[in-house]
N, CA, C and O atoms as CSV, one atom per row, in Angstrom:
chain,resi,resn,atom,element,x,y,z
A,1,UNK,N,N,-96.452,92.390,105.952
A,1,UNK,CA,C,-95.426,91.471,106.397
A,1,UNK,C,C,-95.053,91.730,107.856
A,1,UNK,O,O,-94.724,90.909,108.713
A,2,UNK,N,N,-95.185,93.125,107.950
A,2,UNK,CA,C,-94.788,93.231,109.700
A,2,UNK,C,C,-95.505,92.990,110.722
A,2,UNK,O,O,-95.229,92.724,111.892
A,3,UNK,N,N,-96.569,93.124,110.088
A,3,UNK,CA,C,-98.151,92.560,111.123
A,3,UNK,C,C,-97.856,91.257,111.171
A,3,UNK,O,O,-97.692,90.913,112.341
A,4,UNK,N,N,-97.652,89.961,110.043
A,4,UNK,CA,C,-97.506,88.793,110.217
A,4,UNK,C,C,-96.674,88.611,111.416
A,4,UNK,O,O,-96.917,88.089,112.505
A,5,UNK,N,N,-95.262,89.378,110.759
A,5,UNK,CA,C,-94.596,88.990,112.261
A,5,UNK,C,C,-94.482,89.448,113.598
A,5,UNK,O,O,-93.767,89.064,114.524
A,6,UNK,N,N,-95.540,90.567,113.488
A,6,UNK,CA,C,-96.213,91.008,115.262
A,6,UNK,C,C,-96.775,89.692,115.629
A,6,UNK,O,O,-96.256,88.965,116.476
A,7,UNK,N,N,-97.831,89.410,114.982
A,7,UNK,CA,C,-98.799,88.136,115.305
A,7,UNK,C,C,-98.237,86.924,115.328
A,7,UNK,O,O,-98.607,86.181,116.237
A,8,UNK,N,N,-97.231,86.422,114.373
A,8,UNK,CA,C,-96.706,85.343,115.102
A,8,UNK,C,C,-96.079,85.339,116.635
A,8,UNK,O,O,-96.480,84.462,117.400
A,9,UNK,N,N,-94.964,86.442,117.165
A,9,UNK,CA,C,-94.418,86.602,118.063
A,9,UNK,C,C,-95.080,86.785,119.365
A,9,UNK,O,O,-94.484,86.534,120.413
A,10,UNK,N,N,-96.679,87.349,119.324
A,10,UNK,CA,C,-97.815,86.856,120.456
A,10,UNK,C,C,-98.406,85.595,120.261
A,10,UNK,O,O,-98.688,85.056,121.331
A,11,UNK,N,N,-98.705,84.907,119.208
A,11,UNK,CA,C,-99.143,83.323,119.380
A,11,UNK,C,C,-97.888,82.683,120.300
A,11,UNK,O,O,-98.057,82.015,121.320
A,12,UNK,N,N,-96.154,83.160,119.508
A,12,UNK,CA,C,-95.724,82.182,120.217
A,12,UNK,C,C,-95.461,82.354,121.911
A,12,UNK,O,O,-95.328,81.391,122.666
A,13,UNK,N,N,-95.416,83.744,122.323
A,13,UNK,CA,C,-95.083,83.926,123.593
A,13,UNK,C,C,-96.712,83.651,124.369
A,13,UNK,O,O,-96.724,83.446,125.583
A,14,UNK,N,N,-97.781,83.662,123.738
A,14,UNK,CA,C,-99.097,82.840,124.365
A,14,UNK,C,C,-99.141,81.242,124.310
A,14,UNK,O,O,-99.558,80.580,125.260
A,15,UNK,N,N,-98.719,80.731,123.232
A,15,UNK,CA,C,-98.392,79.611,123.492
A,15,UNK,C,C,-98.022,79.066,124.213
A,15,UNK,O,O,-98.652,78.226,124.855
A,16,UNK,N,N,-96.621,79.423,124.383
A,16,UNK,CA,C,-95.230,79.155,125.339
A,16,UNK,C,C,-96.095,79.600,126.977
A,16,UNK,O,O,-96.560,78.707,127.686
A,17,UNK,N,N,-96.154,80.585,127.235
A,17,UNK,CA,C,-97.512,80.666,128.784
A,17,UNK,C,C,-98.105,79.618,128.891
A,17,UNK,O,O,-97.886,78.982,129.922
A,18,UNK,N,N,-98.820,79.192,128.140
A,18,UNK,CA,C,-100.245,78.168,128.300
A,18,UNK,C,C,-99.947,77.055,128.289
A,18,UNK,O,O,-100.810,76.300,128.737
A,19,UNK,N,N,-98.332,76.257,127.680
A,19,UNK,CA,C,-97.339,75.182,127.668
A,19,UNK,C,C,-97.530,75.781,129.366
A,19,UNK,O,O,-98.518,75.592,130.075
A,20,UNK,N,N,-96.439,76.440,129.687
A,20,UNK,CA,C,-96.022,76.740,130.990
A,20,UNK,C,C,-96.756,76.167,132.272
A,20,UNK,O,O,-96.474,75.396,133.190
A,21,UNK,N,N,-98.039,77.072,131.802
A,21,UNK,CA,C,-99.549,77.125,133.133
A,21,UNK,C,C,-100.063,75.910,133.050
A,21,UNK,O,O,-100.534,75.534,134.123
A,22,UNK,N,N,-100.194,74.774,131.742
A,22,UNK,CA,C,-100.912,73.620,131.950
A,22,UNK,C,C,-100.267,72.728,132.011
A,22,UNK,O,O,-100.781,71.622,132.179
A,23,UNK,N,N,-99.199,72.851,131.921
A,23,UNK,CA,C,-97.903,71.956,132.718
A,23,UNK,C,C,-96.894,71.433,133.341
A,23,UNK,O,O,-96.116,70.479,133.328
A,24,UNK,N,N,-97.304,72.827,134.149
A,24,UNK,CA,C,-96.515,73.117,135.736
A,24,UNK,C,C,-96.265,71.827,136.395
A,24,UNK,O,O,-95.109,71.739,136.808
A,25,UNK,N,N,-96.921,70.915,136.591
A,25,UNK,CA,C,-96.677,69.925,137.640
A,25,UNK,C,C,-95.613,69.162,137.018
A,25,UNK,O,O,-94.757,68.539,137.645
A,26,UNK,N,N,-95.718,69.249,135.584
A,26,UNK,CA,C,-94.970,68.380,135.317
A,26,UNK,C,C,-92.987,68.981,134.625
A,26,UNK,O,O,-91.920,68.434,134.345
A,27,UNK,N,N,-93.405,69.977,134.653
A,27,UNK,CA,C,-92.008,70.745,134.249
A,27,UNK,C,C,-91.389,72.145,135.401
A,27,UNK,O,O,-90.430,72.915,135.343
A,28,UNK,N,N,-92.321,71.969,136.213
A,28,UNK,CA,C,-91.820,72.655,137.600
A,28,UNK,C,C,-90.206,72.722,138.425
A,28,UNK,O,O,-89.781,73.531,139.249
A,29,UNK,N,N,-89.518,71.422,137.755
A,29,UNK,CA,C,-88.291,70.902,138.352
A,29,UNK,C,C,-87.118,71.587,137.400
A,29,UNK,O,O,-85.899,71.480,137.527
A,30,UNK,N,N,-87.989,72.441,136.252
A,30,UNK,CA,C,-86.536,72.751,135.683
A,30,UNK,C,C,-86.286,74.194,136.225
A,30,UNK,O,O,-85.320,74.813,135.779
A,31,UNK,N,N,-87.027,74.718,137.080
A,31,UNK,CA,C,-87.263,75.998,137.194
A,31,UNK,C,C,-86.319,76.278,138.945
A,31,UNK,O,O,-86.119,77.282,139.629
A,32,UNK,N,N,-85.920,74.668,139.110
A,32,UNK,CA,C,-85.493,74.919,140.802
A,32,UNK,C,C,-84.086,74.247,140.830
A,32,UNK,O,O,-83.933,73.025,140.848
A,33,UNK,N,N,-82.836,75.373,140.833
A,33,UNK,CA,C,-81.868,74.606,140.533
A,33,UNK,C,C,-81.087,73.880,141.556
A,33,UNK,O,O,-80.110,73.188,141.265
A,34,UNK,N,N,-81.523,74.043,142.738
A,34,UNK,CA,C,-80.877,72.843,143.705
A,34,UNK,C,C,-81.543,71.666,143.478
A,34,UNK,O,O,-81.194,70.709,144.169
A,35,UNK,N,N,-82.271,71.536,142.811
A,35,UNK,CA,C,-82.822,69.914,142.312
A,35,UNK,C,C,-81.904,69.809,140.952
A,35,UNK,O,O,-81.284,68.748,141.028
A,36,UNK,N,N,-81.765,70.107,140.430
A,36,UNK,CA,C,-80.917,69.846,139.190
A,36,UNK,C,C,-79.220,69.251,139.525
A,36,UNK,O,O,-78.515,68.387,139.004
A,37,UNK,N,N,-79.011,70.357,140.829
A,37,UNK,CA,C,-77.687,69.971,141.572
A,37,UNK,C,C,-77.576,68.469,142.167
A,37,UNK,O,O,-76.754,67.559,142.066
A,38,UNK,N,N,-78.870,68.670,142.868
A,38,UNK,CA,C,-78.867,67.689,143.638
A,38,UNK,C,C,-78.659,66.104,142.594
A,38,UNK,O,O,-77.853,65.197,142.800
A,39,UNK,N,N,-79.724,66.214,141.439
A,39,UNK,CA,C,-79.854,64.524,140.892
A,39,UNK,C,C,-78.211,64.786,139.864
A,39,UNK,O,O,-77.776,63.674,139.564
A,40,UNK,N,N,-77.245,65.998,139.287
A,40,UNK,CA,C,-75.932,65.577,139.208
A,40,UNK,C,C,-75.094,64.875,139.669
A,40,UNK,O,O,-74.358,63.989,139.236
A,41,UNK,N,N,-75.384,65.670,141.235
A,41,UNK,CA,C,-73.817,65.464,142.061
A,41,UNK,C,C,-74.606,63.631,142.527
A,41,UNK,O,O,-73.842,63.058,143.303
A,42,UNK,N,N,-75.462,63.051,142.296
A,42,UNK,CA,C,-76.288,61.743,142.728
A,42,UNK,C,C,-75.441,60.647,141.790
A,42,UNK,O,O,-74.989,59.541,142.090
A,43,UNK,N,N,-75.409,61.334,140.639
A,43,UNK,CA,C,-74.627,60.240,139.208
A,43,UNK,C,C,-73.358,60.776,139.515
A,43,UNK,O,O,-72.494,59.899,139.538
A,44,UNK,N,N,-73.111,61.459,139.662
A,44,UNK,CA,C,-71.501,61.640,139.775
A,44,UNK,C,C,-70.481,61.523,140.854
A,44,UNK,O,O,-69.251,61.468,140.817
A,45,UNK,N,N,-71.224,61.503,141.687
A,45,UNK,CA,C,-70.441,61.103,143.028
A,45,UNK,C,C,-70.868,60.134,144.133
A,45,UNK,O,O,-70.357,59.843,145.214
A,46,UNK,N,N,-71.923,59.753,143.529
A,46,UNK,CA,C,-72.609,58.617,144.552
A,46,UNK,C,C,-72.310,57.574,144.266
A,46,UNK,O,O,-72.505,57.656,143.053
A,47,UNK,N,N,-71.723,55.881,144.545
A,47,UNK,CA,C,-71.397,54.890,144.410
A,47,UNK,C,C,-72.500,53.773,144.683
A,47,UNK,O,O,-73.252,53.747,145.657
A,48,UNK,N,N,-72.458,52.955,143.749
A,48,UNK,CA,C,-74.247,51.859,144.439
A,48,UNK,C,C,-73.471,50.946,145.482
A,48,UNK,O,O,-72.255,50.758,145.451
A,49,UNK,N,N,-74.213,50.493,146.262
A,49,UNK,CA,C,-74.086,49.495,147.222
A,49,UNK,C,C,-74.236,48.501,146.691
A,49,UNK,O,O,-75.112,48.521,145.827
A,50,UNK,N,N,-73.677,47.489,146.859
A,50,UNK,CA,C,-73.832,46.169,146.515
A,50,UNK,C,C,-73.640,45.282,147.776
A,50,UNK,O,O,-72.711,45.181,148.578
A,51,UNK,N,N,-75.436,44.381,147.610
A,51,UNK,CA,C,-75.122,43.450,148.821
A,51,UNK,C,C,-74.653,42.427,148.475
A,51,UNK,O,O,-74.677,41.856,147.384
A,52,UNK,N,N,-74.042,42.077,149.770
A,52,UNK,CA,C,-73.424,40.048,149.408
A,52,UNK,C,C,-73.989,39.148,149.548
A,52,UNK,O,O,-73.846,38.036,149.040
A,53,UNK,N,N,-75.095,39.729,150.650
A,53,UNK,CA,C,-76.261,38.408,150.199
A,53,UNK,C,C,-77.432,38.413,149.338
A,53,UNK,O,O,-77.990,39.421,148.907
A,54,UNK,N,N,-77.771,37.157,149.115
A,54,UNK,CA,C,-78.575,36.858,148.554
A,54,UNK,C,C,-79.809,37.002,148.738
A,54,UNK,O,O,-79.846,36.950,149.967
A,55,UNK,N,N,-81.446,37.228,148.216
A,55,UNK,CA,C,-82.619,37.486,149.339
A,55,UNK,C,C,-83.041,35.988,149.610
A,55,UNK,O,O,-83.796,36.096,150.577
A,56,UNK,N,N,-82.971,34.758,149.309
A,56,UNK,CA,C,-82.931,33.723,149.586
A,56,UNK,C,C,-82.119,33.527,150.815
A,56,UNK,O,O,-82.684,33.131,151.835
A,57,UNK,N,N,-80.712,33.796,150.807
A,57,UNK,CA,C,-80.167,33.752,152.157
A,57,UNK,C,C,-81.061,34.266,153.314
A,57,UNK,O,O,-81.063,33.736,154.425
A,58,UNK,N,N,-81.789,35.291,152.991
A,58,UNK,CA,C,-82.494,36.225,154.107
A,58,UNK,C,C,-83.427,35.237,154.574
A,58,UNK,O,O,-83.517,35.326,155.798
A,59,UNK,N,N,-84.002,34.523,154.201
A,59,UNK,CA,C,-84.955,33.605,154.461
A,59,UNK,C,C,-84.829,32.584,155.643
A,59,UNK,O,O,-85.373,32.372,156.726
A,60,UNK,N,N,-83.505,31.891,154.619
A,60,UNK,CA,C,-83.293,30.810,155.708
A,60,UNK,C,C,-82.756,31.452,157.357
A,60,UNK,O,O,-82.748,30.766,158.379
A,61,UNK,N,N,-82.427,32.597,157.290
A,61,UNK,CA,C,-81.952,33.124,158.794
A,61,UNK,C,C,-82.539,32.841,159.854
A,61,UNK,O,O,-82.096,32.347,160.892
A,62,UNK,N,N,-84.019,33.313,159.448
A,62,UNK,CA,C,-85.577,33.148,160.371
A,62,UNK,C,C,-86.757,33.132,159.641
A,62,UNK,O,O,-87.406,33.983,159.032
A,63,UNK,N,N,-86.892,31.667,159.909
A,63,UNK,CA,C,-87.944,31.433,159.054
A,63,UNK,C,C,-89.361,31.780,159.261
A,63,UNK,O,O,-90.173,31.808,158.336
A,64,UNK,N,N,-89.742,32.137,160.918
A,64,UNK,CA,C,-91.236,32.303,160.902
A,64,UNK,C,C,-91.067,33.756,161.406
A,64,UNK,O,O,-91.510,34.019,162.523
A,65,UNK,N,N,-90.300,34.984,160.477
A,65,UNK,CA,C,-90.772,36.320,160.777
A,65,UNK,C,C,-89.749,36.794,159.130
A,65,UNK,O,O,-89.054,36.222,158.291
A,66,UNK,N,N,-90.186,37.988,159.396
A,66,UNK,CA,C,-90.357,38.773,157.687
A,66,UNK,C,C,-89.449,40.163,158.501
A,66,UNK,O,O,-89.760,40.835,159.484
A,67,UNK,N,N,-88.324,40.209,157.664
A,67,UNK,CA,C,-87.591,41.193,157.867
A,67,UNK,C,C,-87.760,42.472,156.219
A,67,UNK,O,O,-87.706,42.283,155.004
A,68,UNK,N,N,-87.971,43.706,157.102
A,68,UNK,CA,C,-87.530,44.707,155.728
A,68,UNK,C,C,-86.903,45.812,156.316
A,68,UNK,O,O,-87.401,46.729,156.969
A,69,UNK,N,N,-84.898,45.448,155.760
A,69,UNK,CA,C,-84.137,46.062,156.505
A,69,UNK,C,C,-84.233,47.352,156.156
A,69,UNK,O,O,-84.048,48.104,157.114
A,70,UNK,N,N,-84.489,47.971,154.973
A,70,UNK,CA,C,-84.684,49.042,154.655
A,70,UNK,C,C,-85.627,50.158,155.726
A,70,UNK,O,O,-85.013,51.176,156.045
A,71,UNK,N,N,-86.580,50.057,156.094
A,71,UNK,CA,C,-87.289,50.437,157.202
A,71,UNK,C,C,-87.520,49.808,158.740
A,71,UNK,O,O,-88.498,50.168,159.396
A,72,UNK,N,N,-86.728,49.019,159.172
A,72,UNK,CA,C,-86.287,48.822,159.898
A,72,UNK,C,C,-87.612,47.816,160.421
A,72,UNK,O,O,-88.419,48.343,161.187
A,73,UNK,N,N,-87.763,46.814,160.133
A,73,UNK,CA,C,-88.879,45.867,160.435
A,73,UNK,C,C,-88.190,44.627,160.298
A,73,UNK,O,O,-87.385,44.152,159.498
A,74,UNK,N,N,-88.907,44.168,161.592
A,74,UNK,CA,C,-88.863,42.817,161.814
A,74,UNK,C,C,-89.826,42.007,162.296
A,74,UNK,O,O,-89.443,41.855,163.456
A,75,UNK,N,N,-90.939,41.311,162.168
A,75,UNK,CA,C,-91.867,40.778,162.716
A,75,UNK,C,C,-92.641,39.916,162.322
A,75,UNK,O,O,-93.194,40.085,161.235
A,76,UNK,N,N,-92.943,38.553,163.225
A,76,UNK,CA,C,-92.705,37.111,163.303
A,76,UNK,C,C,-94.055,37.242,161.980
A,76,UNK,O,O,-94.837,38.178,161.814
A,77,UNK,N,N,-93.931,35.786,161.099
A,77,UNK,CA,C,-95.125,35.448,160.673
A,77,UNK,C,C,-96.047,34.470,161.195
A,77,UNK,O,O,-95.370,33.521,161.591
A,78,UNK,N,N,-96.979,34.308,161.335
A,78,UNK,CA,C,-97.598,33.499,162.080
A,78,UNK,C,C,-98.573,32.987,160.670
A,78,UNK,O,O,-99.008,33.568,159.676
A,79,UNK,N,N,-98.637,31.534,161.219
A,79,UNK,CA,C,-99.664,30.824,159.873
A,79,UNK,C,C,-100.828,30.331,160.609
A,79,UNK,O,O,-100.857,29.914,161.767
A,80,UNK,N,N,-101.654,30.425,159.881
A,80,UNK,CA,C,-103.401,30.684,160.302
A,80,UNK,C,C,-103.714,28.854,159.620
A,80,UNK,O,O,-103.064,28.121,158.874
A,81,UNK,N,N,-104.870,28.725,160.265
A,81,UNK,CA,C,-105.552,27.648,159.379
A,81,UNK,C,C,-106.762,27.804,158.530
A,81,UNK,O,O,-107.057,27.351,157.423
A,82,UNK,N,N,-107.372,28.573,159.367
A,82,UNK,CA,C,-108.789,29.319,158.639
A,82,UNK,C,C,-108.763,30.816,158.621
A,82,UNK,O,O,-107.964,31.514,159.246
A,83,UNK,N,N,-109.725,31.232,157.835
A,83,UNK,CA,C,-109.799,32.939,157.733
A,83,UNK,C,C,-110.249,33.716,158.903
A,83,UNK,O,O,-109.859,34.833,159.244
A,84,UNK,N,N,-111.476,32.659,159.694
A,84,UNK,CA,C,-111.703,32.907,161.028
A,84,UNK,C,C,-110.762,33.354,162.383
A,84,UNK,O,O,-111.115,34.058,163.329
A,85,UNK,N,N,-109.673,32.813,162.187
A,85,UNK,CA,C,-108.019,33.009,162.848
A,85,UNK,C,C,-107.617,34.093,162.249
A,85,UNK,O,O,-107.265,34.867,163.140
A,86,UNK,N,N,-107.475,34.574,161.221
A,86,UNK,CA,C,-106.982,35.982,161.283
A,86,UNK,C,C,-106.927,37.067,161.785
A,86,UNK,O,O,-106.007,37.823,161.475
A,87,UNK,N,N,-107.788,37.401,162.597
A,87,UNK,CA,C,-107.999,38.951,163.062
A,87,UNK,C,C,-107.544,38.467,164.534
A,87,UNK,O,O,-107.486,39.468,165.249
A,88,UNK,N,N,-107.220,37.365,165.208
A,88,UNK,CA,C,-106.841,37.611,165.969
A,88,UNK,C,C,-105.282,37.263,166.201
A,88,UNK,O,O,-104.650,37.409,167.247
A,89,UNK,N,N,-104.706,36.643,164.659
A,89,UNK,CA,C,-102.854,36.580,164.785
A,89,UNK,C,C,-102.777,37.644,164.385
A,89,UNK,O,O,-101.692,37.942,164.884
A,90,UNK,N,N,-103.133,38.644,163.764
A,90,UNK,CA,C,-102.778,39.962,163.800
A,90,UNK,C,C,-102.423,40.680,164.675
A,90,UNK,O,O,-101.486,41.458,164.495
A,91,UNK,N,N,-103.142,40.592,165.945
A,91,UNK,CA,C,-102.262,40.985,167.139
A,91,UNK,C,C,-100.972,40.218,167.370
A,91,UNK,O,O,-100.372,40.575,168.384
A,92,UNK,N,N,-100.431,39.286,166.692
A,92,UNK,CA,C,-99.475,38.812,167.229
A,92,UNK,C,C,-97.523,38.811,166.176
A,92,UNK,O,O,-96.390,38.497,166.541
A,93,UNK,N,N,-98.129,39.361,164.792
A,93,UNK,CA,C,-97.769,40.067,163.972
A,93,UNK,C,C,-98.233,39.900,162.485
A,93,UNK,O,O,-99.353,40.200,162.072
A,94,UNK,N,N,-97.006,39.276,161.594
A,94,UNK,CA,C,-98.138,39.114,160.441
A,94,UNK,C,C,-98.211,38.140,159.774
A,94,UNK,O,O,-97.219,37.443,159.561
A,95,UNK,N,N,-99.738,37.789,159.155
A,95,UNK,CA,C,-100.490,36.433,159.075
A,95,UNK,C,C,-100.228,35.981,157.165
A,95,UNK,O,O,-100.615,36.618,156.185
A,96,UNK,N,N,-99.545,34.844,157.213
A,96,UNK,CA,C,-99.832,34.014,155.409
A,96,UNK,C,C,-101.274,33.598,155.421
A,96,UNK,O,O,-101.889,32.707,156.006
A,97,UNK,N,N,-101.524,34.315,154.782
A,97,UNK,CA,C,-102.368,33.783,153.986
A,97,UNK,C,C,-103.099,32.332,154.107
A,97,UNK,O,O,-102.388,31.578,153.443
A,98,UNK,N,N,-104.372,31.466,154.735
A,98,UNK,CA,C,-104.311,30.118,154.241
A,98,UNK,C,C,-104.117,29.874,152.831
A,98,UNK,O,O,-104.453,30.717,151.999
A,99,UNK,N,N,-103.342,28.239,152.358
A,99,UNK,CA,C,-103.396,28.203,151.200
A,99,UNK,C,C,-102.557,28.810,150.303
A,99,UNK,O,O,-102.755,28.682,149.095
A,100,UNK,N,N,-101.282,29.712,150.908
A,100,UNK,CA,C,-100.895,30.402,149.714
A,100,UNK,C,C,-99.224,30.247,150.391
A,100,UNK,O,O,-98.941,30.122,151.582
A,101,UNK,N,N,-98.371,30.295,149.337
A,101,UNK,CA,C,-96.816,29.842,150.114
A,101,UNK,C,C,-95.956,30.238,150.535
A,101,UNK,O,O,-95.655,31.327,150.047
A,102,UNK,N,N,-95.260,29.856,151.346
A,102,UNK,CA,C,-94.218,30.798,152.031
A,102,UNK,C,C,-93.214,31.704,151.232
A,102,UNK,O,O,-92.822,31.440,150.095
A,103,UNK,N,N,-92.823,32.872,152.008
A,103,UNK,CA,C,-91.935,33.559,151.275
A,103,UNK,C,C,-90.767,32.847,150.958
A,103,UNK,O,O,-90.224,32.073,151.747
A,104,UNK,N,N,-90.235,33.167,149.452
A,104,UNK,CA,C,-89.265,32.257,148.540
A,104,UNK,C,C,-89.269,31.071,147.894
A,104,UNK,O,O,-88.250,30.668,147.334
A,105,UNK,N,N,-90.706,30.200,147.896
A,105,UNK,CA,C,-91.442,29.489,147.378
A,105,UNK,C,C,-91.472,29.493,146.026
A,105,UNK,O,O,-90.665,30.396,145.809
A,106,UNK,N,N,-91.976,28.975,144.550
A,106,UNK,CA,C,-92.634,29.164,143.768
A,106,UNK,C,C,-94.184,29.180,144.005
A,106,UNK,O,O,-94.863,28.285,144.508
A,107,UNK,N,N,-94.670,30.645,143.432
A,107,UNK,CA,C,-96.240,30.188,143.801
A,107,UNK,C,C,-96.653,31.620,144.188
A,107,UNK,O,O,-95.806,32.468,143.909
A,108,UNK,N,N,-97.528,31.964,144.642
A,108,UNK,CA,C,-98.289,33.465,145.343
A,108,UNK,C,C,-98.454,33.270,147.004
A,108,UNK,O,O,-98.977,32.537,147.844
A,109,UNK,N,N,-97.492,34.655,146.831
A,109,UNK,CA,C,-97.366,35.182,148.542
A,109,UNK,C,C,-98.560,35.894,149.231
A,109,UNK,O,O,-98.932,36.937,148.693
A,110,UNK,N,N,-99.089,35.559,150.133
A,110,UNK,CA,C,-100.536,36.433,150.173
A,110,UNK,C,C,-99.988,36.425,151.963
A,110,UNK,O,O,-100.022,35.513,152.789
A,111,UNK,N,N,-99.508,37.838,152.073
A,111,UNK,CA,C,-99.332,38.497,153.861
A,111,UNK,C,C,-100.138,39.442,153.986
A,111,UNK,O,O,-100.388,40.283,153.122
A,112,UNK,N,N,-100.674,39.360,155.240
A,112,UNK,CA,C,-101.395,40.571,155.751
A,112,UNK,C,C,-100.736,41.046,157.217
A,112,UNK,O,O,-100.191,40.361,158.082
A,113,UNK,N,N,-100.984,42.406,157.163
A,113,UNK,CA,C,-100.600,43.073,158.406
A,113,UNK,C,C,-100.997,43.971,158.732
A,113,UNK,O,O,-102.133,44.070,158.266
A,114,UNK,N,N,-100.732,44.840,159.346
A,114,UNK,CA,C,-101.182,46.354,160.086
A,114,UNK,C,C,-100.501,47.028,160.580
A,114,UNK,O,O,-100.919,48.076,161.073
């Protein structure tokens, strides 16, 4: 009976290792407690923003350039007629797609840029 429970108590502390070692990437975060601090004090003291506008409003502002305020972009769209025209409104910012509809449309947005 005491051997049983030698041998269970190394399966489980080998177990529990080999949990550990083959799934570090994914359970690494409980092991670092200023990340634990950090996503608390995030729910508990952080407030959401709420915008007042609408992303439709954003549209009508300026219609031939594409804003993403989040990273700080702004730059004109230019509309092509053929695919042949593309590579060179790209120098001039960024190109719809022929054929495909403007942003806030019903339908598929197809932009390219660089």
């Amino acid at each position: 009976m005491a051997s049983k429970k030698i041998l269970l108590k190394y399966f489980f502390f080998f177990f529990f290792l080999s949990f550990l070692i083959l799934n570090w990437n994914k359970i690494s975060w409980i092991f670092y407690p200023n990340y634990l601090l950090r996503v608390f004090s995030f729910y508990l003291f952080e407030k959401p923003k709420i915008e007042k506008e609408s992303k439709t409003e954003n549209f009508a502002e300026k219609e031939d350039s594409i804003e993403i305020p989040k990273i700080q972009i702004s730059v004109p769209l230019i509309f092509v007629n053929s695919e042949t025209e593309i590579s060179k409104a790209l120098d001039r910012g960024v190109v719809l797609w022929p054929g495909s509809v403007k942003p806030g449309e019903k339908g598929e947005t197809i932009i390219l840029g660089h």
